[in-house]
FIKE-646242 format. One record per residue (C-alpha): residue number from 1; residue in three letters; chain; x, y, z. Coordinates in steps of 0.05 Angstrom, whole numbers, padded with zeros to 5 digits. Last residue first. Layout:
BEGIN
{site NUM,'Ala','A',{X,Y,Z}}
...
end
This chain:
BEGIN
{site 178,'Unk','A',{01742,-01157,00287}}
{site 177,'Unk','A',{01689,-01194,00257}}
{site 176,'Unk','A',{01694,-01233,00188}}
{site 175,'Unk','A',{01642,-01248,00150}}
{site 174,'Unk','A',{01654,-01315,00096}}
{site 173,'Unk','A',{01652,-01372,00131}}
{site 172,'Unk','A',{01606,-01404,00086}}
{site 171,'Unk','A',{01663,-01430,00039}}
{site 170,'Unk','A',{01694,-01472,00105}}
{site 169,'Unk','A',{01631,-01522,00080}}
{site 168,'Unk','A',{01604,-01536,00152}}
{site 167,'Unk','A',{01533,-01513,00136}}
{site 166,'Unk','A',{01535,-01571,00079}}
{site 165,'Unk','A',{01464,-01569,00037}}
{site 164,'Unk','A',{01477,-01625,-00021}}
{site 163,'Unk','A',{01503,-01625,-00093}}
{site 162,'Unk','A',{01505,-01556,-00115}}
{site 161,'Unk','A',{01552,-01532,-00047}}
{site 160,'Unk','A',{01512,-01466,-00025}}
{site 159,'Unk','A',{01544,-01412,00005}}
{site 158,'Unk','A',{01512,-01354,00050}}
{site 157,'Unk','A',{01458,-01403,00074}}
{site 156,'Unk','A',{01391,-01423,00078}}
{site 155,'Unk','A',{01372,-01493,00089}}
{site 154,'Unk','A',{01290,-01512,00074}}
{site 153,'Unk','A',{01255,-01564,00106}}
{site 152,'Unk','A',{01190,-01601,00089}}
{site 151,'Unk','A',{01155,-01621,00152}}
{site 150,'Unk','A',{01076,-01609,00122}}
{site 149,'Unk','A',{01076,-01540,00171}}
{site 148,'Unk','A',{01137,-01517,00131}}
{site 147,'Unk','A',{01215,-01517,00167}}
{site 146,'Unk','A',{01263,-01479,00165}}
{site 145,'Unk','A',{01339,-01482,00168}}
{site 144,'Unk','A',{01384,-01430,00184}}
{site 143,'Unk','A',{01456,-01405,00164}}
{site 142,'Unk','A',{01513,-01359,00188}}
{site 141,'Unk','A',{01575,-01371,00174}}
{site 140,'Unk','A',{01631,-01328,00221}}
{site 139,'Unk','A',{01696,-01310,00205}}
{site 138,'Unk','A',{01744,-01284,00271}}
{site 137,'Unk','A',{01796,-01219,00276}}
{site 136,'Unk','A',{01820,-01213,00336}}
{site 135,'Unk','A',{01793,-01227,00399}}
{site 134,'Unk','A',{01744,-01268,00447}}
{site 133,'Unk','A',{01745,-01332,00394}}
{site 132,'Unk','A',{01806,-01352,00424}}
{site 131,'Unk','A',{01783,-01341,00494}}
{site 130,'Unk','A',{01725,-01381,00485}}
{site 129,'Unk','A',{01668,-01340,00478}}
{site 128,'Unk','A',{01618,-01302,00525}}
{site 127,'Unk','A',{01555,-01276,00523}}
{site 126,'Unk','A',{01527,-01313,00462}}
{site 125,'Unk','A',{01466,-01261,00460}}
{site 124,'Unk','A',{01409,-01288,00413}}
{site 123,'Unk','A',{01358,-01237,00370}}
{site 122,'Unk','A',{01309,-01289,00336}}
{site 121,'Unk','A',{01259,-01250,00287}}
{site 120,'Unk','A',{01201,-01281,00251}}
{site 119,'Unk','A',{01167,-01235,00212}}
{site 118,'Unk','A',{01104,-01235,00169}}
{site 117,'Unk','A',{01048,-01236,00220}}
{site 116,'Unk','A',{01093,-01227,00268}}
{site 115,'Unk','A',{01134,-01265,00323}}
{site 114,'Unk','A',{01196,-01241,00367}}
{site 113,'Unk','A',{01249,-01292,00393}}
{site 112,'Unk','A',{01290,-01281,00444}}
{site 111,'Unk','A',{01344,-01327,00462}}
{site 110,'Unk','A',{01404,-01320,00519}}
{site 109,'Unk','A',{01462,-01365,00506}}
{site 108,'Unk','A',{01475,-01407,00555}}
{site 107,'Unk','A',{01545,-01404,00580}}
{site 106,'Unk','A',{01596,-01453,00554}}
{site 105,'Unk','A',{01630,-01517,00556}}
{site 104,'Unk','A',{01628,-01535,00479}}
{site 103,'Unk','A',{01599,-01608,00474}}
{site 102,'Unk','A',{01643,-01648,00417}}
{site 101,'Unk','A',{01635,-01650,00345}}
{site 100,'Unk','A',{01704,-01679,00335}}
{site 99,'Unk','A',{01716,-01673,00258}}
{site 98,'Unk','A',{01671,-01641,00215}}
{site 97,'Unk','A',{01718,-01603,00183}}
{site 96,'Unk','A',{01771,-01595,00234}}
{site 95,'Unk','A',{01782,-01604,00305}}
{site 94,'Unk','A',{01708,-01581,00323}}
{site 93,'Unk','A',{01672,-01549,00381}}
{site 92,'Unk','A',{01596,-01548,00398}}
{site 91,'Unk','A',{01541,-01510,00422}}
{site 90,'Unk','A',{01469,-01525,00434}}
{site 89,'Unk','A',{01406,-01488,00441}}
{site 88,'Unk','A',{01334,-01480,00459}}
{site 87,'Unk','A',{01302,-01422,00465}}
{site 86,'Unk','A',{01239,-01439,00436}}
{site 85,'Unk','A',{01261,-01399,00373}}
{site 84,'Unk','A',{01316,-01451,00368}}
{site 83,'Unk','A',{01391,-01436,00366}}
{site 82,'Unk','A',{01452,-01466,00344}}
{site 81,'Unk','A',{01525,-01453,00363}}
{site 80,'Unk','A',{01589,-01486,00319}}
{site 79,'Unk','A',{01654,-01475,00328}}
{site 78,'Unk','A',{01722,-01483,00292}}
{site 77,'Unk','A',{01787,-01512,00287}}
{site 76,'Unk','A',{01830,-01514,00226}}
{site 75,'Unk','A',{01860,-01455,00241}}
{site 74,'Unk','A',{01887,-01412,00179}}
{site 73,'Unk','A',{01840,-01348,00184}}
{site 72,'Unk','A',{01803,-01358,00248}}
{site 71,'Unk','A',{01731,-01394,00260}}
{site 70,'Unk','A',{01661,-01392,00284}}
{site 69,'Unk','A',{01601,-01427,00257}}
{site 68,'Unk','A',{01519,-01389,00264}}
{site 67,'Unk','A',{01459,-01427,00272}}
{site 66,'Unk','A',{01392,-01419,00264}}
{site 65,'Unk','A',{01345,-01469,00278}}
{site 64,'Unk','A',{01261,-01492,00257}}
{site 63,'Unk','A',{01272,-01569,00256}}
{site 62,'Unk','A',{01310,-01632,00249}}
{site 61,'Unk','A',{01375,-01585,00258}}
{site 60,'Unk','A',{01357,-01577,00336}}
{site 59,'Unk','A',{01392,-01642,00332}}
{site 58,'Unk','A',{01424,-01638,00412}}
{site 57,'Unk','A',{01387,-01593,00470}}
{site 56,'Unk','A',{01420,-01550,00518}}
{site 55,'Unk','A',{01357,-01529,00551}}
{site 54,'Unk','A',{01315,-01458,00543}}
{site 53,'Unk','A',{01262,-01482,00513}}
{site 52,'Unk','A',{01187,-01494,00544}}
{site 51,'Unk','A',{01170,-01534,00472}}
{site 50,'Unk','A',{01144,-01489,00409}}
{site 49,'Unk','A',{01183,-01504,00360}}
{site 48,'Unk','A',{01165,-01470,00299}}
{site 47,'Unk','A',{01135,-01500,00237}}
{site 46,'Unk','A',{01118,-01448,00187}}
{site 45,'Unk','A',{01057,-01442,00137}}
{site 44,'Unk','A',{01029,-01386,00186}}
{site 43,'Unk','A',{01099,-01350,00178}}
{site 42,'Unk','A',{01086,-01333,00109}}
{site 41,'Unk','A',{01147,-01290,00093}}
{site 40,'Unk','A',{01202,-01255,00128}}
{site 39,'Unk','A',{01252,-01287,00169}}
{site 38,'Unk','A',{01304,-01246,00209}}
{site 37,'Unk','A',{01367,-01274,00241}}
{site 36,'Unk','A',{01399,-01228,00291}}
{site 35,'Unk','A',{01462,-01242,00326}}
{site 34,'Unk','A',{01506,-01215,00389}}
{site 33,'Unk','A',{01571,-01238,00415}}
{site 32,'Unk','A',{01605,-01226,00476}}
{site 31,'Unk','A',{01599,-01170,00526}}
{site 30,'Unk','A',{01663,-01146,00492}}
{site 29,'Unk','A',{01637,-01135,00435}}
{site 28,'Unk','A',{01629,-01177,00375}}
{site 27,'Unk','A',{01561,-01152,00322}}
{site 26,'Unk','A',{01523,-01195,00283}}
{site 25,'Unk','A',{01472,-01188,00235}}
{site 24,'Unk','A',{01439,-01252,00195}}
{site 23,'Unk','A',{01372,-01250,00137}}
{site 22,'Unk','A',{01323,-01296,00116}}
{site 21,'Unk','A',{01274,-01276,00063}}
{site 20,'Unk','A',{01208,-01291,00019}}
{site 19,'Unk','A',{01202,-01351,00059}}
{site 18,'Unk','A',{01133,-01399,00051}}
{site 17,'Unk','A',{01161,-01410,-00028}}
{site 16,'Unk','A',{01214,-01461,00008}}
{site 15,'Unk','A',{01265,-01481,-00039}}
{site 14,'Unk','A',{01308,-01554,-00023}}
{site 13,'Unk','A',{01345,-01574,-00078}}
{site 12,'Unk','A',{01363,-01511,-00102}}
{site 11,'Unk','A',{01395,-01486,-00021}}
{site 10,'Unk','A',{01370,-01427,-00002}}
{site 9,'Unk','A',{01407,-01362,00004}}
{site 8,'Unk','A',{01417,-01325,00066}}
{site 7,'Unk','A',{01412,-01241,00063}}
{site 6,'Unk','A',{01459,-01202,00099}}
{site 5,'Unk','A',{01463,-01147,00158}}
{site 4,'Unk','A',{01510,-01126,00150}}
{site 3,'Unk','A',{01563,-01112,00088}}
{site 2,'Unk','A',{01598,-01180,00064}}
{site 1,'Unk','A',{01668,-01186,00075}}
end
């Protein structure tokens, strides 16, 4: 398990010389779960969503997001939460590698999102999980994908497959939470 908080890589095929950095932290408690994702660069070259947020919201992906996947050792199933600095979010659940995609029923997570001159931070509060995801030991993989002012994006990651950016990859779940 990687020591907290840790730094995302991007993926070759798609650099982004506007971030110097993107880091994840997490912490499980029995409030639920909370993350940090920190980007450090030239946030004047970034494209951040800027809409009244706060609604359930599918293909956040398209733009500025950060997500974060869920599983346990051996189960197939997993979840999948994303989160835009608007506050917008939406979470799913999955049967197996990308298989099923459905809605999660869940509480809104709550978003914050903290702009420098140099640092973006998003500090999110998923305050409650499903109840198999409430205890014991679970693997999370965080990743993020910005975008540049012209619409480029960039996917950052703690794995990256060589051929193509794949968040779902069960390779980037590689923290574990107890």
């Amino acid at each position: 398990m990687p020591d907290l908080p840790v730094p995302l890589r991007p993926h070759p095929a798609h650099p982004c010389d506007a971030v110097q950095q993107v880091s994840f932290d997490a912490v499980r408690d029995a409030a639920g779960l909370a993350l940090q994702y920190v980007v450090r660069g030239d946030l004047s070259r970034l494209s951040l969503p800027t809409g009244s947020g706060r609604t359930r919201r599918d293909e956040l992906w398209k733009h500025t997001c950060f997500e974060v996947f869920l599983g346990k050792d051996g189960a197939e199933d997993y979840l999948e939460f994303n989160f835009a600095p608007d506050g917008d979010w939406a979470a799913y659940t999955f049967r197996g590698y990308r298989n099923g995609g459905s809605a999660l029923d869940c509480a809104p997570p709550q978003i914050e999102t903290t702009v420098s001159e140099d640092r973006l931070t998003i500090s999110v509060r998923v305050p409650a999980l499903p109840s198999e995801f409430a205890s014991g030991q679970i693997r999370l993989g965080p990743s993020a994908i910005v975008e540049t002012q012209d619409g480029t994006l960039s996917y950052w990651a703690l794995h990256q497959p060589p051929e193509a950016p794949d968040f779902h990859t069960p390779n980037n779940f590689q923290i574990s939470l107890d």
